[in-house]
C-alpha positions in Angstrom: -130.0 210.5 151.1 -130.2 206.7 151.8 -129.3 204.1 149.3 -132.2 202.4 147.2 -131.8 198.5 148.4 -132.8 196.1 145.3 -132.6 192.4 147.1 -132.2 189.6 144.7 -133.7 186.7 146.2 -135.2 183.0 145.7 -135.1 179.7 147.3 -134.2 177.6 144.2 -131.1 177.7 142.9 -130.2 177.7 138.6 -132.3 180.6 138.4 -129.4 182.8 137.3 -130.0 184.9 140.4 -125.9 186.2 141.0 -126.0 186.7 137.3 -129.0 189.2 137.3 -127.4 190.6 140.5 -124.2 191.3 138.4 -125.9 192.7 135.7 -127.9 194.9 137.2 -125.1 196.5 139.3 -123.8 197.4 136.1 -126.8 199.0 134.2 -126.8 201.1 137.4 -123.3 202.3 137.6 -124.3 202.9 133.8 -127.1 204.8 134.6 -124.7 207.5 136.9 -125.6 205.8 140.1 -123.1 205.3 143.2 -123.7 201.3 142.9 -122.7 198.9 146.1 -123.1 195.1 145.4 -124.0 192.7 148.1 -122.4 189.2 147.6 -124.3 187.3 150.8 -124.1 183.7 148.9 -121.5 181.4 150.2 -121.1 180.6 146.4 -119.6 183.5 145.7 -120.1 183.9 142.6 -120.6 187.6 142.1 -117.2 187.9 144.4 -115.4 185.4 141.9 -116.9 188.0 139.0 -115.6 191.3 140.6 -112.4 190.0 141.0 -112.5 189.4 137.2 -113.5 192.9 136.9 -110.8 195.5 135.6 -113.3 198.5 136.2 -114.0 200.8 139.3 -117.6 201.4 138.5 -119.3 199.4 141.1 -118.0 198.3 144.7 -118.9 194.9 146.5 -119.1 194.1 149.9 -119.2 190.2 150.6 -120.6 189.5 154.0 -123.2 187.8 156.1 -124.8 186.9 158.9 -124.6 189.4 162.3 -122.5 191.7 159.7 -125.0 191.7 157.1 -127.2 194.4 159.1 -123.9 196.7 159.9 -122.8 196.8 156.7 -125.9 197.5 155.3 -126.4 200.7 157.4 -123.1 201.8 157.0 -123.2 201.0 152.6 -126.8 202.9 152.4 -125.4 206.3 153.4 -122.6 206.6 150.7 -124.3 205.1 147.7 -127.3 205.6 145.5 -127.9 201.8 144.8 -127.2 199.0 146.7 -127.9 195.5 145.1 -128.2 192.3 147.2 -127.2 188.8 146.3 -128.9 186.4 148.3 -128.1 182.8 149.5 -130.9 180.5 148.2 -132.1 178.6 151.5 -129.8 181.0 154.2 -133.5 181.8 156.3 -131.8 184.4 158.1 -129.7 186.4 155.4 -132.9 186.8 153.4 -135.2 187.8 155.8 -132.6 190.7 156.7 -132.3 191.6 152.8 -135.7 191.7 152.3 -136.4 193.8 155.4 -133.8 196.7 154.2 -134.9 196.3 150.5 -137.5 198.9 148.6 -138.2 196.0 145.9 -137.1 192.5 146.2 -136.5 190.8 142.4 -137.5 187.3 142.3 -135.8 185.6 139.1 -137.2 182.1 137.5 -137.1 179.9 135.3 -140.8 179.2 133.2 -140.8 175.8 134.4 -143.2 174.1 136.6 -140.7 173.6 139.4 -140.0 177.4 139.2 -143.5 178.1 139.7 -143.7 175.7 143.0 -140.6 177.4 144.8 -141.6 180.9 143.7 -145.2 180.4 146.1 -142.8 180.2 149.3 -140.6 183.2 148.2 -143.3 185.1 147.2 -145.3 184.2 150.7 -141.8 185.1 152.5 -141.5 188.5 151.0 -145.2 189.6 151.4 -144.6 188.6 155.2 -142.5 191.7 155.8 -144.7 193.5 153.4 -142.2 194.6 150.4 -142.4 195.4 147.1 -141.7 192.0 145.0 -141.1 191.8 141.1 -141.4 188.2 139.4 -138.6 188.1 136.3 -138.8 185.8 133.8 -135.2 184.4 132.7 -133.4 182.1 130.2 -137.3 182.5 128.2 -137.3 180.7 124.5 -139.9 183.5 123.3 -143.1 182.6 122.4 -142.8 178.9 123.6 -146.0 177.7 125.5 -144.1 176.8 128.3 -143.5 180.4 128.9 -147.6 181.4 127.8 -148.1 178.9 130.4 -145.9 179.9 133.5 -146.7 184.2 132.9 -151.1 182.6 133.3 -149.8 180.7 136.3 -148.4 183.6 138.3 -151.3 185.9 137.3 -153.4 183.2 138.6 -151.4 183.5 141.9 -151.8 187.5 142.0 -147.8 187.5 142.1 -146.7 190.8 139.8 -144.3 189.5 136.8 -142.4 192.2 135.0 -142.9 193.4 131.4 -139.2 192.7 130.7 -138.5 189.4 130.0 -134.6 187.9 129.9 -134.1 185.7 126.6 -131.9 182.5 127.3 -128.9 183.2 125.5 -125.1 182.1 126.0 -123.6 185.7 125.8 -125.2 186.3 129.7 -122.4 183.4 131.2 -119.7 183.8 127.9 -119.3 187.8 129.6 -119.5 186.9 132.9 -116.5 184.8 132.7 -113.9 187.8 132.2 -115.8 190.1 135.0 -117.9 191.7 132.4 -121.5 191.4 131.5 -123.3 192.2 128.4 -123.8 195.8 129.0 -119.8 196.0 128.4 -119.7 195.3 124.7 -120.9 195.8 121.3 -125.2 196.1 121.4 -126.9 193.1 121.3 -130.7 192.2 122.6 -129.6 191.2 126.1 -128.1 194.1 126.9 -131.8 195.9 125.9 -133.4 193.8 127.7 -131.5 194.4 131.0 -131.7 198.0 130.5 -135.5 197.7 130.0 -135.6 195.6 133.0 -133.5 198.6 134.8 -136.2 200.9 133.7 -138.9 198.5 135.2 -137.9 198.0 138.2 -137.0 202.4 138.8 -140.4 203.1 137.9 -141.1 200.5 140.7 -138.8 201.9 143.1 -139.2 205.9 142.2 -136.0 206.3 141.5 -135.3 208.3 137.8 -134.4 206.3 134.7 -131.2 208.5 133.1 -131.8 207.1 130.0 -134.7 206.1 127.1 -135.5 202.5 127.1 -133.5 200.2 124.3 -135.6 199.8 121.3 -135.4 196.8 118.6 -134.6 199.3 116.2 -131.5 200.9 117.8 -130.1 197.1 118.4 -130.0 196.8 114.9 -128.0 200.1 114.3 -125.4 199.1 116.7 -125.1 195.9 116.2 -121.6 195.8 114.4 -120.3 198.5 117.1 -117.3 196.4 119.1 -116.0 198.0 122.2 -112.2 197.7 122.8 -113.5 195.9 126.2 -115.7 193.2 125.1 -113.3 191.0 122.1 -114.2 188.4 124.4 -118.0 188.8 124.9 -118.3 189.7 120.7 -116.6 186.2 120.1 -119.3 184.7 121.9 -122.3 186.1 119.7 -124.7 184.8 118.1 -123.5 185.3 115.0 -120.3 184.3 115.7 -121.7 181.4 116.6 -123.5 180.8 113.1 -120.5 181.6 112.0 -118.4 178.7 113.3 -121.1 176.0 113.1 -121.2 177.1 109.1 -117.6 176.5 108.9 -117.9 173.1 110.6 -120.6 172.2 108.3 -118.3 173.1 105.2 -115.1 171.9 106.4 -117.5 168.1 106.7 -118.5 168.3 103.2 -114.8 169.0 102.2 -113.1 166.1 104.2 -116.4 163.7 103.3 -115.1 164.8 98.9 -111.5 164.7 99.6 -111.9 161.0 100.8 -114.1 159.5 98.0 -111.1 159.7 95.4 -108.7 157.2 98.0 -111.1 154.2 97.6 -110.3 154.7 93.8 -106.5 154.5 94.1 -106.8 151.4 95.8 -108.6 149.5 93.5 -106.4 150.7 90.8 -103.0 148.3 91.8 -105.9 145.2 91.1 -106.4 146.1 87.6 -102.6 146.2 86.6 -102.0 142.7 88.0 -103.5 140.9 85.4 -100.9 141.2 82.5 -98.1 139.4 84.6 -99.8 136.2 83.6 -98.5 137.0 79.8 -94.7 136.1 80.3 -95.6 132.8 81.3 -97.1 132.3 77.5 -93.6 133.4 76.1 -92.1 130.8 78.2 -94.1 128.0 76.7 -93.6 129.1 73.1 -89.9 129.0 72.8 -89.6 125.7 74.6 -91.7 124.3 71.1 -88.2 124.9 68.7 -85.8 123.5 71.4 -87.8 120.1 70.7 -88.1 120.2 66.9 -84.4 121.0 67.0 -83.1 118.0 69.1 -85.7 115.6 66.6 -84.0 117.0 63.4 -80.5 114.8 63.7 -82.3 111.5 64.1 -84.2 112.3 60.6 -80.4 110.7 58.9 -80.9 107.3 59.0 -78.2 104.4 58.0 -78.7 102.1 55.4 -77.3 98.6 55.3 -77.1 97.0 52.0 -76.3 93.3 51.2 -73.0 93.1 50.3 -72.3 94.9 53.8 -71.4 98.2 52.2 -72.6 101.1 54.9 -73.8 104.1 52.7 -75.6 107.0 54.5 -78.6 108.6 52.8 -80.2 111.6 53.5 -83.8 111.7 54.4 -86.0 113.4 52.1 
């Protein structure tokens, strides 16, 4: 049986696109699937991240161009899934992609300028009349800016998924070690990819081997760490809160210790003031070395008449 071909595509870059790509390889290796990914960016980027990788579960294939359509026809009859990676303005890669592909997956931002680009990948696909699935990513829930952009691309009859990716650093903390969330301890990114997985083979036909992740079962395996992801756990979100409350308390310790310096300084000051005494005991014994050279002249000589010297004593 031929491959499924799930194109990642858009014509604005930062939209996480390689990432999602990544990810979603992943979730379908997960799933049981024989998984090919497609890496036809010059970036890269998802050939940088396989490299990384220390697991056999998917297989990538980095071409483009002429090749593209070979390898393509040659990948589709010894896999299940193939996922595509595509160049943001390469014209002729994605046209090619999105010809081959049963559902092309358009990620974005919710940001006006997402909105703008997403028109002329969304025109491009519906030229060679394919499937196409808006996803929202990096979303701050419940912001208006995200109300805003989902009323938009109703507005423009362009399908948006019910899975939405929440922007949160653990998607580019895994990818650094070839991994992705899906590889570690449970978290909410790795339920929403797998509900996006479940999305988009609904979309497809192709079976779901698994429930969808639930709020509830996040919770339960939340303190679950897999042997593979020290990493990607170091990276959480509550690690995080961890480490900016330690910051926060190492501060108020260094801001305490400090105050009692400023009072040893000002101590020395105070002790100064009795080397003024000795000068006081200076002045008081030079009094009796005065009286004592004035006591001789107190004899005085008397000279009588008859020129007899007597000496009397002074009273």
């Amino acid at each position: 049986m031929s491959a499924y071909v799930i194109t990642v595509a858009t014509q604005k870059g930062g939209s996480g696109k390689s990432t999602l790509a990544a990810h979603l390889a992943v979730a379908f290796a997960q799933q049981g699937y024989s998984t090919m990914l497609f890496d036809t960016d010059p970036q890269g980027t998802c050939t940088h991240w396989h490299a990384q990788r220390k697991k056999t579960d998917i297989g990538l294939i980095a071409t483009s161009g002429w090749r593209l359509t070979r390898d393509l026809s040659m990948a589709r009859e010894s896999n299940d899934v193939i996922i595509i990676d595509c160049p943001p303005h390469a014209e002729m890669d994605i046209k090619v992609s999105v010809r081959a592909a049963d559902l092309v997956v358009v990620p974005m931002q919710p940001s006006p300028a997402d909105v703008w680009a997403v028109k002329e990948t969304f025109n491009s696909i519906s030229a060679e009349s394919r499937q196409c699935m808006v996803v929202l990513n990096r979303v701050v829930h419940r912001a208006n800016i995200t109300i805003e952009t989902k009323q938009k691309l109703q507005q423009l009859d362009i399908p948006v998924a019910e899975t939405e990716i929440g922007n949160r650093v653990l998607f580019a903390a895994s990818m650094e070690n070839g991994l992705t969330v899906l590889d570690g301890f449970a978290n909410p990114s790795q339920n929403e990819i797998m509900n996006l997985v479940r999305d988009i083979a609904a979309k497809i036909g192709l079976a779901f081997k698994g429930k969808p992740a639930s709020s509830a079962s996040s919770k339960k395996g939340a303190a679950a760490v897999s042997s593979t992801s020290s990493s990607s756990n170091e990276t959480g979100n509550k690690d995080m809160a961890t480490a900016v409350k330690k910051k926060t308390a190492a501060k108020k310790a260094t801001v305490k210790k400090a105050a009692p310096k400023k009072a040893v300084k000002k101590a020395p000051a105070k002790k100064a003031a009795p080397k003024k005494a000795p000068a006081k005991k200076v002045a008081s014994k030079s009094a009796p070395k005065t009286a004592h050279r004035s006591s001789p002249a107190a004899q005085l000589t008397v000279v009588t008449g008859s020129g007899t010297t007597s000496k009397k004593k002074a009273a």
